[in-house]
N, C-alpha and C positions, 0 to 999 in steps of 0.2 A: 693833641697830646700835650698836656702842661712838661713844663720844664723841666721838673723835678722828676717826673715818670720819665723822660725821653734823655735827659742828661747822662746816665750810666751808658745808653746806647750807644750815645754820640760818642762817647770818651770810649769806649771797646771800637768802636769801628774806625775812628780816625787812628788810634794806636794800631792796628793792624792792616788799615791801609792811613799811611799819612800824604801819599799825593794820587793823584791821577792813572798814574802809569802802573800803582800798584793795584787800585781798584778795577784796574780796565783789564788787568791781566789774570786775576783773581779767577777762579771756575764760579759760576752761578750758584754752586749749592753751596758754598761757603758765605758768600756774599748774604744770601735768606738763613744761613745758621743765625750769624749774628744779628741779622735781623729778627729773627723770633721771637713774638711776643710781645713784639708792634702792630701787627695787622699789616693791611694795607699792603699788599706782597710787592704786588703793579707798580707799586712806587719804588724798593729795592731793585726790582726788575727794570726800572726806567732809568732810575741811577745808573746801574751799574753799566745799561747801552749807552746814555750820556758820556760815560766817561771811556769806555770803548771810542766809541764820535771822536773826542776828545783828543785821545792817544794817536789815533788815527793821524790828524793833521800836524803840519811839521810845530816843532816847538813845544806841539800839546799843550797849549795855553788856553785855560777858561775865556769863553766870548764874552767880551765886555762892552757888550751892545744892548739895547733892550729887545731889537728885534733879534739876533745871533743866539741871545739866551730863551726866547720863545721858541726858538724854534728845533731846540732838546728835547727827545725824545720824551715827553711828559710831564713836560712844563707848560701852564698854561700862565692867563694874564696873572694872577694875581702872585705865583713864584716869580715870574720874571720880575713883576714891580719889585718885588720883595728884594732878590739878590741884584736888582739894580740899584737900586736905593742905595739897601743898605752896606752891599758891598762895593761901590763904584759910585755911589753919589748922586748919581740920575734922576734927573726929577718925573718919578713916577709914581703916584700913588697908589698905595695897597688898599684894597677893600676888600675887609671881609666881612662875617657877621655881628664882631665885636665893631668896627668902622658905622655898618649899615644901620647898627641901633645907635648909637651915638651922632650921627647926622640925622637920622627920622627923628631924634626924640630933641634935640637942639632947635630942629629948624621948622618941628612936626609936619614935615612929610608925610604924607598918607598912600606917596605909591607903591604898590607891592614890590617890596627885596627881590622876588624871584621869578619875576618877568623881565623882557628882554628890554622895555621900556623902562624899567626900575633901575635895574643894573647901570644899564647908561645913564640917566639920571645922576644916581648916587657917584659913579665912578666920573665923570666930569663935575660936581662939586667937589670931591673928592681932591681930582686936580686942581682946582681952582683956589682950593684951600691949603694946597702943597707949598711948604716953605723951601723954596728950589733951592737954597745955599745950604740947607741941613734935611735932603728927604728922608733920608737914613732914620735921622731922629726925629724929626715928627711923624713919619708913618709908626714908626713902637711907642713914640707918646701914645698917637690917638689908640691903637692898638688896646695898648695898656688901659688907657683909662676907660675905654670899653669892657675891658677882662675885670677889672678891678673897682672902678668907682660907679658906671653906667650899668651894670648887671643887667641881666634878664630880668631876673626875679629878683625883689628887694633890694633896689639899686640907691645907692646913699647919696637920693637927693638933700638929706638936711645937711650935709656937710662937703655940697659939691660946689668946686670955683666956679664954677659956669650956672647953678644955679638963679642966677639974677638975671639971665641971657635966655635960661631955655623955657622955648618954647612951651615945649609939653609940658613941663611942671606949672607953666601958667594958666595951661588951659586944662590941668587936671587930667591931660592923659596920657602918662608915665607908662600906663601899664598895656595902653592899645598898641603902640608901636613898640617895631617896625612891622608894617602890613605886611601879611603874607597872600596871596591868593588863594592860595592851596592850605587852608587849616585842615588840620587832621580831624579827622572823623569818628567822634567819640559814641559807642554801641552800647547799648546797656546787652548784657548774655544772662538768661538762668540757663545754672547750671545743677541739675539733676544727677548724683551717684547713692550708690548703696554700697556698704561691707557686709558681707557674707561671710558667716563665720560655721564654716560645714564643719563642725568637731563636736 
């Protein structure tokens, strides 16, 4: 969800719960009202046992661990980097698909994103390229300039700082990476109908 779509939601649901103890105590069908129209229900649903967990324990203070925070109801690796990082400063890096094409096409990597072997891969360069005294900020640099300068499609190599460095644009293949294993399976269909006009 870009920011500008998600923003209104954020600002309604933290105005109506603004800590923990009010989202934990909240009934579930209110908590997916204001969710509506996000998708993704399993994630409100997660949130909201998160922060049930939460309220639970004395103090009700957010875990500010990498492993305390994986281990919320519906948080996998890449939320936990995320709210470690950037919430707590933890040097954990994020990888996601904006991250995953911006390292394949920088360093042209040719192993699939969506293998178990890939992922590892990528997520230990990943770290390895993690500036531990600002994770926060370099994971939504790289982030961003995946979302914004490194695109899928028509990505603004002639005006990119790292241009001189990458990889793929040297070897002219911008547009191969990041591999996937699993491309999608494009069908030709005919499709046969008739109107009938019985008047």
């Amino acid at each position: 969800t870009r920011v500008e779509q998600g923003m209104p939601y954020y600002l309604r649901f933290v105005e109506r719960f603004p800590n923990i103890r009010d989202l934990a105590r909240a009934p579930e069908s209110e908590v997916l009202k204001l969710w509506e129209g996000l998708g993704y229900y399993t994630r409100a649903r997660n949130l909201h046992a998160a922060a049930k967990h939460i309220a639970d324990n004395p103090g009700a203070q957010f875990p500010d661990t990498y492993a305390s925070i994986r281990a919320l109801k519906g948080v996998g690796d890449y939320t936990a980097a995320a709210i470690a990082s950037f919430a707590f400063g933890l040097p954990y890096a994020v990888v996601d698909g904006n991250v995953f094409r911006v390292l394949s096409r920088f360093f042209g990597l040719d192993i699939p994103v969506d293998t178990t072997a890939g992922r590892k891969t990528y997520w230990e360069l990943a770290q390895q390229l993690l500036d531990p005294e600002l994770p926060g900020d370099y994971n939504q640099a790289i982030m961003d300039f995946g979302a914004v300068q490194c695109t899928p499609r028509q990505p603004l190599c002639g005006d990119c700082p790292l241009a001189a460095h990458c990889t793929a644009r040297a070897q002219d293949i911008v547009r191969l990476l990041p591999v996937k294993s699993k491309q999608l399976m494009k069908r030709e269909r005919l499709l046969l109908y008739g109107v009938f006009n019985l008047s």
